[in-house]
C-alpha positions as CSV (number, residue, x, y, z in Angstrom):
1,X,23.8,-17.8,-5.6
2,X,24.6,-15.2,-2.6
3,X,21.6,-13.4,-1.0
4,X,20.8,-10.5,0.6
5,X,19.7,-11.0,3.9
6,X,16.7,-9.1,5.1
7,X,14.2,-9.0,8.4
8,X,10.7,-8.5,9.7
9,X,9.8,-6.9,12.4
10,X,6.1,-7.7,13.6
11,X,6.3,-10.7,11.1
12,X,3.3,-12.2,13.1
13,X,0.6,-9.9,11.5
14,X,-0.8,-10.2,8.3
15,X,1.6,-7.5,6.8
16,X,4.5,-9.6,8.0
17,X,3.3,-12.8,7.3
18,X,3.3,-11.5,3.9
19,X,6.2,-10.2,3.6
20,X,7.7,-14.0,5.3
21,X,6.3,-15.5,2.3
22,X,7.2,-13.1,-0.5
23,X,11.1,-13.0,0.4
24,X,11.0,-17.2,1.0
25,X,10.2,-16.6,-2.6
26,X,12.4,-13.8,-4.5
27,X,15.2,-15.2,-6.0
28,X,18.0,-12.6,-4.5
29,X,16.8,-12.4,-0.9
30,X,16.7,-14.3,2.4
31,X,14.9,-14.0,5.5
32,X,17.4,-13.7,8.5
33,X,14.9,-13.0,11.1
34,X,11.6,-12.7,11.8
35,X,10.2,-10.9,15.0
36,X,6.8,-11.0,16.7
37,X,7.3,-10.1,20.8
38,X,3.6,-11.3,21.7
39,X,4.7,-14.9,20.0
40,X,8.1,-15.4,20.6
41,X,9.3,-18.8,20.0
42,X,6.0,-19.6,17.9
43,X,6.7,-21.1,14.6
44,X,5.1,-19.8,11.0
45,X,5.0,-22.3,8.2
46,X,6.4,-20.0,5.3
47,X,6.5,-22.2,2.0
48,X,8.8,-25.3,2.9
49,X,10.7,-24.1,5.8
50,X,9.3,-23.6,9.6
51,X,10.5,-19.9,10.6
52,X,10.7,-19.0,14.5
53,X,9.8,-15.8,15.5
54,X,12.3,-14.0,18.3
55,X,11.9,-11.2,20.0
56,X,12.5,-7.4,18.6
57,X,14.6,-7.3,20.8
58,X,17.0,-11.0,20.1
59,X,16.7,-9.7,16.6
60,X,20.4,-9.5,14.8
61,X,19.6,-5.5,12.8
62,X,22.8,-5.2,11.9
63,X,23.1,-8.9,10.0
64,X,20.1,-7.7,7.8
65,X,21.1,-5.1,4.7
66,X,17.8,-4.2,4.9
67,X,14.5,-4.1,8.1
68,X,11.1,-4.2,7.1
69,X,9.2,-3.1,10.1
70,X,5.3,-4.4,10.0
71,X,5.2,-2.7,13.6
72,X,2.1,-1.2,15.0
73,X,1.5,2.6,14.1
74,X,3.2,4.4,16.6
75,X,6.0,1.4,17.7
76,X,7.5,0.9,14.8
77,X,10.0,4.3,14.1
78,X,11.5,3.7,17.3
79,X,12.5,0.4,15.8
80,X,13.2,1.7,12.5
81,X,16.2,4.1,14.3
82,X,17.5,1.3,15.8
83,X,17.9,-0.7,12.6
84,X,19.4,2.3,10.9
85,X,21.8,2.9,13.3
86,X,22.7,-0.9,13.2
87,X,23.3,-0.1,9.5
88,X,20.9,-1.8,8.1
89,X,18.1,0.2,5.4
90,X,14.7,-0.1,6.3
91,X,11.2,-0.2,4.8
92,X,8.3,1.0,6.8
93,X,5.1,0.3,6.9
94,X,3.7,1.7,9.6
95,X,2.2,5.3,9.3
96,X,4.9,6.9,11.5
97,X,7.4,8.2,9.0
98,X,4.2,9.0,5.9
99,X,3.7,12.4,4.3
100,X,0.7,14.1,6.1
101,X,1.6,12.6,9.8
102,X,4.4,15.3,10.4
103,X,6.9,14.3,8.3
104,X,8.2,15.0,5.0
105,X,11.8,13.9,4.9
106,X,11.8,10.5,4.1
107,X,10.9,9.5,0.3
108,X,7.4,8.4,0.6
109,X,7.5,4.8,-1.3
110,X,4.3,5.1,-4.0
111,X,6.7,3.7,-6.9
112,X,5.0,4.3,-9.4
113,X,4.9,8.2,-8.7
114,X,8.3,8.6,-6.4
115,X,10.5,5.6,-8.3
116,X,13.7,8.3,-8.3
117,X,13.7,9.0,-4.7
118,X,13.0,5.3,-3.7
119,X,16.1,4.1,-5.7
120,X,19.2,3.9,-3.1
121,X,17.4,5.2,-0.4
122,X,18.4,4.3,2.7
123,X,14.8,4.7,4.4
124,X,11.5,4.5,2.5
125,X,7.9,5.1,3.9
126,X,5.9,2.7,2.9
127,X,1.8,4.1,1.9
128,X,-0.9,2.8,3.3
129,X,-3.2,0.5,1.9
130,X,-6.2,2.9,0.5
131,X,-4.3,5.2,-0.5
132,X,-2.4,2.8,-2.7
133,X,-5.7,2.2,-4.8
134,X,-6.8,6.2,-4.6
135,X,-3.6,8.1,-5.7
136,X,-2.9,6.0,-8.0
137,X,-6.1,6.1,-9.3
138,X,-6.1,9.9,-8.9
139,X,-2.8,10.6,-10.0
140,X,-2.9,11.3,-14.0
141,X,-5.6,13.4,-13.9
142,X,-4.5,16.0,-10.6
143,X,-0.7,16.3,-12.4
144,X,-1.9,16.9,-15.6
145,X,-4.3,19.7,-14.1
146,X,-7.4,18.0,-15.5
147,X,-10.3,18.3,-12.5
148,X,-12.2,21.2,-11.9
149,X,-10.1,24.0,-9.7
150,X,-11.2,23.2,-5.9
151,X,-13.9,20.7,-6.4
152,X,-14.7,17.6,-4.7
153,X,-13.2,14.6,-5.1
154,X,-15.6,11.9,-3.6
155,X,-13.9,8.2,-3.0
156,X,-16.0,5.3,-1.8
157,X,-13.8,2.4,-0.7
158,X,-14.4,-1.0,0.7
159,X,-11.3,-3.5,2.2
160,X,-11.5,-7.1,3.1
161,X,-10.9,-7.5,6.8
162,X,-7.3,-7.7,6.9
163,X,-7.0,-4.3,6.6
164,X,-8.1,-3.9,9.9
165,X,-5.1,-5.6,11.5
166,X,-4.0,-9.0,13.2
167,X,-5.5,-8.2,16.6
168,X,-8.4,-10.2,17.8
169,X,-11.5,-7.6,18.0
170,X,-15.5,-8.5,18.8
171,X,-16.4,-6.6,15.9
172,X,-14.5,-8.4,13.5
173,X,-15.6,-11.4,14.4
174,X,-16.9,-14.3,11.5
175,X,-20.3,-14.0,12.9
176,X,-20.4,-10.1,13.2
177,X,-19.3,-9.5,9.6
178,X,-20.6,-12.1,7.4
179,X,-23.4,-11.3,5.5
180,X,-23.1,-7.9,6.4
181,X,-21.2,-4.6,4.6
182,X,-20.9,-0.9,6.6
183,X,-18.8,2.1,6.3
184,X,-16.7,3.0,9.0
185,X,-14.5,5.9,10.0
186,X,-17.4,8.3,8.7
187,X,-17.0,12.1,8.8
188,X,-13.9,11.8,6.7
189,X,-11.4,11.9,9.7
190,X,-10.1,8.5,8.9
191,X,-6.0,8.4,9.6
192,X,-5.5,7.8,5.9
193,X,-7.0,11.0,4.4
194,X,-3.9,13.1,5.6
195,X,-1.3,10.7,3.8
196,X,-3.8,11.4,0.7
197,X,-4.2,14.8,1.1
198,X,-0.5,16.0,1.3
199,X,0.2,13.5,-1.7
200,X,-3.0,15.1,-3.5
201,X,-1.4,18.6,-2.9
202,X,2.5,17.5,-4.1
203,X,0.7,16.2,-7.2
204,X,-0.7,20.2,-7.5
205,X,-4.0,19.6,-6.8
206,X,-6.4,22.1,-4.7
207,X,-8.9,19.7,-4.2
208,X,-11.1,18.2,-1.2
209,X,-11.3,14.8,-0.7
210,X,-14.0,13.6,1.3
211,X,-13.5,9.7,1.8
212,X,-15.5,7.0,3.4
213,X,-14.4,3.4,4.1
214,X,-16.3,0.1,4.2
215,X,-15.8,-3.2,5.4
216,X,-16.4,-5.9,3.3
217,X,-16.8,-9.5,4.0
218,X,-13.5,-11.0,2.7
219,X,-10.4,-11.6,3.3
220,X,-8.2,-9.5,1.5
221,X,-8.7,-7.3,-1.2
222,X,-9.7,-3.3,-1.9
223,X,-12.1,-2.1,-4.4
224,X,-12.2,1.9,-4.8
225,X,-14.8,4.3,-6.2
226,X,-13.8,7.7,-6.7
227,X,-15.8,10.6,-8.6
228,X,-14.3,13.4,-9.6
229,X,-15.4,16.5,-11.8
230,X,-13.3,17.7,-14.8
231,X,-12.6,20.8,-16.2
232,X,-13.4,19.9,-19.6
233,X,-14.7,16.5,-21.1
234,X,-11.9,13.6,-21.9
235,X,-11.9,12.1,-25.7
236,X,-10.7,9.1,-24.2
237,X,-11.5,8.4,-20.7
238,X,-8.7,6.3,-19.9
239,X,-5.8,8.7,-21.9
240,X,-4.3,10.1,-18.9
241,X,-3.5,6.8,-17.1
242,X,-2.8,5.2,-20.6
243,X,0.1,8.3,-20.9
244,X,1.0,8.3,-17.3
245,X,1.3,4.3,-16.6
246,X,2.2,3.3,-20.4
247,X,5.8,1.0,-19.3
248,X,4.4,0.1,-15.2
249,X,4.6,-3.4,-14.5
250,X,2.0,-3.2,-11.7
251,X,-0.4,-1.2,-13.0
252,X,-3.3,-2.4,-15.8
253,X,-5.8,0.3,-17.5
254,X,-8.8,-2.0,-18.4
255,X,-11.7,-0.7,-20.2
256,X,-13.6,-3.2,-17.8
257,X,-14.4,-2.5,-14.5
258,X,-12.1,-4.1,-12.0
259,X,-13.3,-6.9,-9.0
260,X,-11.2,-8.0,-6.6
261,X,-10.8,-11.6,-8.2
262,X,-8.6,-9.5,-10.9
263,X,-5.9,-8.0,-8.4
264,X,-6.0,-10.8,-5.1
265,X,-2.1,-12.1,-4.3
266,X,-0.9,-9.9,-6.9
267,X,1.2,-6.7,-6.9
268,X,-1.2,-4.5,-9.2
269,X,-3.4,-2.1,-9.1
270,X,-6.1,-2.2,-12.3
271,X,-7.8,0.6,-13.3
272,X,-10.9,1.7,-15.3
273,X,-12.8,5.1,-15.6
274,X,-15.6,6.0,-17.6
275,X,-17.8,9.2,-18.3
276,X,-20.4,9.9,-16.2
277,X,-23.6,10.3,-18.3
278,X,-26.5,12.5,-17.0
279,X,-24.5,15.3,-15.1
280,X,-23.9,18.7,-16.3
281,X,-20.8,19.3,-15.2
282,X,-17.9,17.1,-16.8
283,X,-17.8,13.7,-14.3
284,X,-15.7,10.7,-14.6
285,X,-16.4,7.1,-12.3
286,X,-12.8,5.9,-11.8
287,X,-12.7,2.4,-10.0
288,X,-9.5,1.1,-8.7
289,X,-8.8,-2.3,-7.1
290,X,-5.6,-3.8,-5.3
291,X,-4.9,-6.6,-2.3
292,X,-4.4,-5.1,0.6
293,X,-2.0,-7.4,1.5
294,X,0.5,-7.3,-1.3
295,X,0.0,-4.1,-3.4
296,X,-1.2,-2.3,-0.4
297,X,1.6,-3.1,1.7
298,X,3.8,-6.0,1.9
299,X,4.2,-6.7,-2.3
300,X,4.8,-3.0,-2.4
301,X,7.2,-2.8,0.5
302,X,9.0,-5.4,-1.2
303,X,9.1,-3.5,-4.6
304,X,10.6,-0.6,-2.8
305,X,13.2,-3.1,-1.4
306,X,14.2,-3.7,-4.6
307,X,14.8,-0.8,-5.9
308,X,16.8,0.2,-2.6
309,X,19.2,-2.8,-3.2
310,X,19.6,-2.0,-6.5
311,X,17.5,-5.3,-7.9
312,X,14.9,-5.5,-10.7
313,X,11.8,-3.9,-9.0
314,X,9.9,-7.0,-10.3
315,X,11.7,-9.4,-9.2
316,X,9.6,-11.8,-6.4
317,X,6.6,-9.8,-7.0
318,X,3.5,-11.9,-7.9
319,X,2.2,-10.0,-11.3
């Protein structure tokens, strides 16, 4: 069977290493290169087959239909340009071409909610990681006009330590986080709340969002808490995602709170809420859960691919 031939750029981080083993995988794709400029003629052991990483620079754009670029915030559009002007389509996941971080004319790739611009497109942004598990969580209940006009929305979420990137840091060390769990980013000028923001206010909502991160000791995986206030109570708590995500093959409503053990090396994002007892005003508890890793960026990338290649969405997507 003929494949499509597709590359990495910054295969070497653990976005790209992802994305390595997910298209060794899918049964209409191959990987034609894979880049990494700080390990350049290193190998990565990607299912049965030893991949050499080249250069960004060595790396054959226009032989690819389609670039994902894993690049570092900041280096990758440059790299983008030069893949779309090799004629290739491109994926990225850095936070260069994202709604809320000056731009707004690319289709911003949170399927699930933008599917019909995704489809065909010639250049997707790909969303970051929390907001993956918090829009998607939010998403029902700000379109349908269901929270309280101009209240808070309060999201509490904790990543595994991939999240944090490929780059060797003191901080991050085994010793430093083991045993140990801490917010970061506090004061709610993390680089993710603009990307949520702008989507909050496409959605219609008028809302603040004040979020706080935390590190937790694992690997992979992101578990969000959000609170929000409602305008009137819910018969059912879980109705709007029910109606919203009724035919999504990534997405689970689960009256059960979601753990990270439900969602790790899969492409889905569970759900749960439940009704806040003990408040006065209308409150739901919405938890959300994803892997960083594949939902939250390379599994997601690659459903985007997909659809821009005119494939099955599913198709080499661990569900």
């Amino acid at each position: 069977m003929h494949k499509l031939p597709v590359g990495v750029l910054g295969a070497s981080g653990y976005a790209g290493r992802e994305l390595c083993a997910l298209i060794e995988g899918h049964p209409s794709l191959e990987l034609a290169f894979a880049s990494a400029h700080g390990q350049r003629g290193q190998t990565l052991r990607v299912g049965k087959r030893e991949v050499t990483f080249t250069g960004a620079d060595e790396a054959p754009l226009g032989d690819a239909a389609l670039v994902f670029s894993a690049l570092p915030h900041g280096a990758s559009l440059e790299w983008v340009e030069k893949a779309r002007a090799a004629g290739a389509k491109a994926v990225d996941l850095s936070s260069d071409l994202r709604i809320g971080n000056g731009r707004s004319d690319v289709p911003y790739g949170l399927t699930e909610l933008r599917r019909n611009q995704v489809v065909g497109a010639d250049l997707v942004a790909n969303p970051g990681c929390y907001p993956t598990a918090i829009l998607l969580a939010l998403a029902p209940l700000v379109s349908s006009g269901l929270l309280e006009e101009q209240s808070t929305i309060s999201v509490s979420a904790a990543s595994g330590v991939t999240g944090a990137g490929f780059t060797p840091r003191p901080d991050l060390l085994f010793a430093e986080i083991s045993e140990d769990f801490r917010a970061y980013g506090v004061g709610n000028a993390h680089r993710h709340g603009a990307e949520m923001r702008a989507m909050l206010g496409e959605l219609g909502g008028d809302n603040d969002l004040i979020f706080t991160p935390h590190l937790l000791p694992v690997a992979r995986g992101i578990l969000a808490t959000i609170v929000v206030r409602l305008k009137a109570e819910l018969k059912s708590p879980l109705a709007p995602w029910l109606e919203l995500f009724s035919n999504e093959p990534f997405i689970e409503i689960s009256a059960t709170t979601p753990s990270l053990r439900d969602v790790v090396r899969r492409n889905t994002v569970k759900i749960s809420a439940v009704k806040a007892e003990n408040a006065r005003q209308p409150t739901l508890i919405i938890t959300s859960a994803i892997d960083n890793l594949t939902k939250g960026a390379a599994g997601q990338a690659l459903q985007n691919a997909n659809l821009m290649l005119g494939l099955d969405e599913t198709a080499g997507l661990p569900a």
